[in-house]
N, C-alpha and C positions, 0 to 999 in steps of 0.2 A: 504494500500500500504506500502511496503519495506521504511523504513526511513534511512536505513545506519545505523543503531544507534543498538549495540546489549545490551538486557537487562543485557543479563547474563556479559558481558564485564565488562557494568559500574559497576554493584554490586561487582566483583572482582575489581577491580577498585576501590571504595569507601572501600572496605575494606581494602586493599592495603594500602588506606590513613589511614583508621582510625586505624591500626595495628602500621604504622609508627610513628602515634602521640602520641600515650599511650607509646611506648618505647623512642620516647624523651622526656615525661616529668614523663615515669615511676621510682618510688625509691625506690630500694630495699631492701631487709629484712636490721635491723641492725643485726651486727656478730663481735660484742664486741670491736669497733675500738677505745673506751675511753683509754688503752691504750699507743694506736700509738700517740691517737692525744696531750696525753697529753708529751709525751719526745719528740714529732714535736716541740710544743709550745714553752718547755722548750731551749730547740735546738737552736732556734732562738733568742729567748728573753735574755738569758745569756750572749752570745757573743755579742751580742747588747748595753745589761746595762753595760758590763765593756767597751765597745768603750767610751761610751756618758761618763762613769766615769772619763778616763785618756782625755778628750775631742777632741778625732779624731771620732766622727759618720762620716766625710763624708768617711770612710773607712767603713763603713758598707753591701757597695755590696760585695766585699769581706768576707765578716764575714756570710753573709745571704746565698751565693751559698756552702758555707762548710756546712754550717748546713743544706742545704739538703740533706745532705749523712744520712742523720737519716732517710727519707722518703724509701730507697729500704728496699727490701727482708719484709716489714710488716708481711706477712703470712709466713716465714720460720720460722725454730728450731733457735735457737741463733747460733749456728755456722757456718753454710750456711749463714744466714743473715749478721754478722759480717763479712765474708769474701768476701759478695757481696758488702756493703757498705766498705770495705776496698776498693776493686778495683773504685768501686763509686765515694771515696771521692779522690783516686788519680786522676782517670776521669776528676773528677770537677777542682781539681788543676789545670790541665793542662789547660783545658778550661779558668779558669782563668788568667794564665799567657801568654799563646797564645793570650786573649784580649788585655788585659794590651799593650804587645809587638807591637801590631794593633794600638792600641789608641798613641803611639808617633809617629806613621809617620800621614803626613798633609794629607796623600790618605785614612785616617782610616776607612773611609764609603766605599769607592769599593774595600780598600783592605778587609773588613769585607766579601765579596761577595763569591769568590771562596774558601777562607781559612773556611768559613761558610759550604756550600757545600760540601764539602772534608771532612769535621771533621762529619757533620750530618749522614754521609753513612758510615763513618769508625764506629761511636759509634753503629750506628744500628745496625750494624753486632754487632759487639761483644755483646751490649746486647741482640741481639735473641741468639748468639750461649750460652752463659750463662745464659740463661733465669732469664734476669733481671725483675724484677718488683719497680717500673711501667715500663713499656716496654719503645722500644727507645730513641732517644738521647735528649726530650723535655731538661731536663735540663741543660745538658751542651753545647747543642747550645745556650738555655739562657740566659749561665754564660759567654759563648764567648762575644756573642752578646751585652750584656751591658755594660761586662767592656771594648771591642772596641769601644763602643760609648764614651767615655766618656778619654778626650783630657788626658794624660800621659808626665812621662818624665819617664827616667831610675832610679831615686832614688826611683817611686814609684815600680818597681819589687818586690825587697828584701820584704817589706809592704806588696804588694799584697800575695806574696806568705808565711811570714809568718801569717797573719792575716786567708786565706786559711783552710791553713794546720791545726793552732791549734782549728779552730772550728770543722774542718771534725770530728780533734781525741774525741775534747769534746763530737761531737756528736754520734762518735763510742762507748766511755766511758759510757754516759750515757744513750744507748742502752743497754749494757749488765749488768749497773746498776739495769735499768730499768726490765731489765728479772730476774737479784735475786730477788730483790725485789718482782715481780710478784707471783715467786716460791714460795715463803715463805708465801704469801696471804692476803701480808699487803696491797698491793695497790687496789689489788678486795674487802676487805673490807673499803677501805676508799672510792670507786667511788659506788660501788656495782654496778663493771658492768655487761653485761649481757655474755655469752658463749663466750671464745675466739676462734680468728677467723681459720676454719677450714684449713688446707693447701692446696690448690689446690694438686691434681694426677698426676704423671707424666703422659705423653703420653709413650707407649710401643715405645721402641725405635726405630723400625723398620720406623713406621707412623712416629716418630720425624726428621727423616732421613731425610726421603721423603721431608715433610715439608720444611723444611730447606734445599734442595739439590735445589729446584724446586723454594722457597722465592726468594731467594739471585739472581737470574736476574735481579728481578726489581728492584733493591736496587736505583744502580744509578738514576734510573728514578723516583721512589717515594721520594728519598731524596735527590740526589745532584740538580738535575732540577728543583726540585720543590722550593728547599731553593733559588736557583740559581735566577729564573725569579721572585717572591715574592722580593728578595733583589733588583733584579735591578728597577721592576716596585716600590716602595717604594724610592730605593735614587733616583732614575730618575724625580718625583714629587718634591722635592728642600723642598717646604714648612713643608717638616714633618721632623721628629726631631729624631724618633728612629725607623729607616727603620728595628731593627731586630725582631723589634715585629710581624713585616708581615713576616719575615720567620720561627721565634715559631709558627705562628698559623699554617703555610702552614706544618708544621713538627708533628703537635696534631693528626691530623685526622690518617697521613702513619703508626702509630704503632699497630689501629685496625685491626683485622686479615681475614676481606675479603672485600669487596667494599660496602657492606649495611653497615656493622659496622662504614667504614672511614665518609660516609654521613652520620648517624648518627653523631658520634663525632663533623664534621664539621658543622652543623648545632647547637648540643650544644655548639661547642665552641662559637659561632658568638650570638645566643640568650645570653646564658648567661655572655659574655662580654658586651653587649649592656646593659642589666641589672645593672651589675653592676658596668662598670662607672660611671653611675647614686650615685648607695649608694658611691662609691668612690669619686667622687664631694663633696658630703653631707658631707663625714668624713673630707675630705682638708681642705673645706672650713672652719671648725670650728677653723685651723691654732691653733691644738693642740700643746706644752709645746711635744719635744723629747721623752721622760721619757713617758706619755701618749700615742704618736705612736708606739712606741717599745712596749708597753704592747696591745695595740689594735692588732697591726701588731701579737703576739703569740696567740691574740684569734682568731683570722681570720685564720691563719695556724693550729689552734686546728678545725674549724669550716668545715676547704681545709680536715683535714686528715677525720674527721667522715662524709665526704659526698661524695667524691671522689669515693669512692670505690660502692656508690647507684644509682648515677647520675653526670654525670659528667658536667652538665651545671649546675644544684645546685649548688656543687662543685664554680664553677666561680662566685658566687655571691661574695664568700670569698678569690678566688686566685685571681682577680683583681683589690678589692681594697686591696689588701695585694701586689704584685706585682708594684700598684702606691706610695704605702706608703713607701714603701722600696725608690724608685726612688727618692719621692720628699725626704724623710730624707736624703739622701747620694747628692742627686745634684737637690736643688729646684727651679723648675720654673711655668710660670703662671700655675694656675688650669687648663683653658679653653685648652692652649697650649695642657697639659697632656692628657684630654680626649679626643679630639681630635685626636692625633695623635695615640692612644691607639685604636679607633673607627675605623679609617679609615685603619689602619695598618692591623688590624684584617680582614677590610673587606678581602682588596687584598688577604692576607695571606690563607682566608676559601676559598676563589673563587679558585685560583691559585690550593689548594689541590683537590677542585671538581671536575676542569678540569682534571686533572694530572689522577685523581681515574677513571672518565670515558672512559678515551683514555686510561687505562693499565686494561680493565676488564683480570681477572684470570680466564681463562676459564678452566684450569686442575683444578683450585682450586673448582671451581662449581660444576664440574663433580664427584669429589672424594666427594664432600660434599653433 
């Protein structure tokens, strides 16, 4: 007799599953990223050591969001790259002193909310129409987001924004450092590394049109709503501490480029943050000597750059305790606190994006695809 139950379904079905699970925990080829990761490192770690030297580290959020301007355009020519990370590192500025500005009024958590929203869908656009890479506004919502967390007055501006600024340049400088130096074959002789990395193709411009004619709908929806209900369901809970961690995560998934990709992503994000709190606890807890954070914290960013680009929840074993290390150097508080509020921020923030990706399926996008 008829069971309801078809063979052929479940085996699509189990495939289905088992197809999903090799691509979140699959990693891909390496393509010569010893490079990237080592002027990421550098990036961070220099502006770092000369804070701790003149003894202002708790100015180091500042210093670490500039020096992500060295992470765009990895796979460009150097001067495409250099004038992505120009606009990058002004990007990041702003983001930074727009927090700042947030963090002296007493509302600075619900004013974080719309002014968040606003800015995640303004960067998106422009990094899709300038095909940024890494794609989206992941960092300068961030760089908003932390430094409005974190209580201000007006004498810190002027600080913020030069501490900002001269890490961006350092970290402009010592990209195109990085690229003579590359050219001349001294530093592929001192790593021996393997083949550098191939540059992505453009799309035929017509298809890029399209693209981007037909994207830009959903923008509001994938990133102002989505930053939007992630921030309020986060400060609306009281007990947690950095309600913008739940709108980076809810902001990770919306730069993958169809709805299985976002679910992927949001899945890695959420595993491999779970992960690695864990080794972040481990590192806290040892309540390492500055001078030793700051050098862990550039190998964890060398560790973010060679893995990022294979797997992105690998990737997170390194960006999240590299992301609490930063936190606890600049403004420290309990471990338990940290992970904690790191965990749970995350969760809202993956959910928030799930729902967000199921209620906006791209059905022009499926068809053309």
């Amino acid at each position: 007799m008829p069971t309801g139950r078809s063979p052929n379904g479940e085996l699509i079905l189990n495939a289905g599953l088992r197809s999903q699970l090799r691509q979140l925990i699959a990693v891909g080829p390496h393509r010569g990223e010893h490079t990237v990761a080592i002027r990421a490192a550098l990036s961070v770690a220099v502006p770092l050591l000369v804070l701790l030297g003149i003894g202002h580290i708790e100015w180091s959020l500042y210093a670490t969001f500039g020096a992500f301007t060295a992470l765009y355009g990895r796979t460009s020519p150097l001067r495409p790259r250099l004038r992505m990370q120009a606009f990058a590192g002004l990007t990041l500025t702003v983001s930074v002193l727009l927090g700042v500005l947030i963090g002296i009024s007493p509302y600075r958590s619900w004013l974080l909310i719309p002014v968040a929203a606003v800015w995640a869908t303004f960067i998106a656009l422009i990094a899709h129409r300038r095909h940024w890479h890494p794609p989206g506004p992941l960092f300068p919502v961030f760089a908003l987001g932390a430094c409005a967390s974190v209580p201000a007055t007006w004498t810190d501006v002027p600080i913020a924004l030069t501490v900002v600024v001269s890490s961006a340049l350092f970290a402009i400088g010592l990209t195109a450092l990085v690229s003579l130096l590359g050219r001349s074959g001294l530093i592929r002789k001192l790593i021996k590394a393997g083949p550098r990395p191939t540059p992505a193709r453009p799309k035929p411009a017509g298809s890029q049109q399209r693209l981007i004619e037909w994207r830009l709908r959903h923008y509001p929806i994938r990133y102002a709503i989505s930053v939007a209900i992630a921030g309020l369901i986060a400060t609306s809970i009281g007990f947690i501490g950095h309600p913008y961690w739940a709108m980076v995560a809810a902001v990770v998934p919306m730069a993958a480029p169809d709805q299985g990709a976002r679910l992927l992503r949001a899945a890695q994000r959420l595993i491999g943050t779970v992960i690695g709190v864990v080794i972040a606890g481990a590192i806290l807890a040892l309540d390492l000597p500055s001078l030793l954070v700051i050098l862990i914290a550039a190998l964890l960013q060398a560790g973010a750059e060679l893995t990022v680009g294979r797997n992105y929840g690998l990737a997170l074993l390194f960006i999240t305790p590299l992301a609490l290390s930063m936190t606890q150097l600049a403004h420290p508080l309990p471990i338990g606190e940290l992970v904690r509020d790191r965990t749970v921020e995350t969760f809202i923030g993956v959910a928030v994006a799930v729902i967000i990706t199921l209620l906006t399926r791209e059905r022009r996008q499926d068809a053309e695809g």
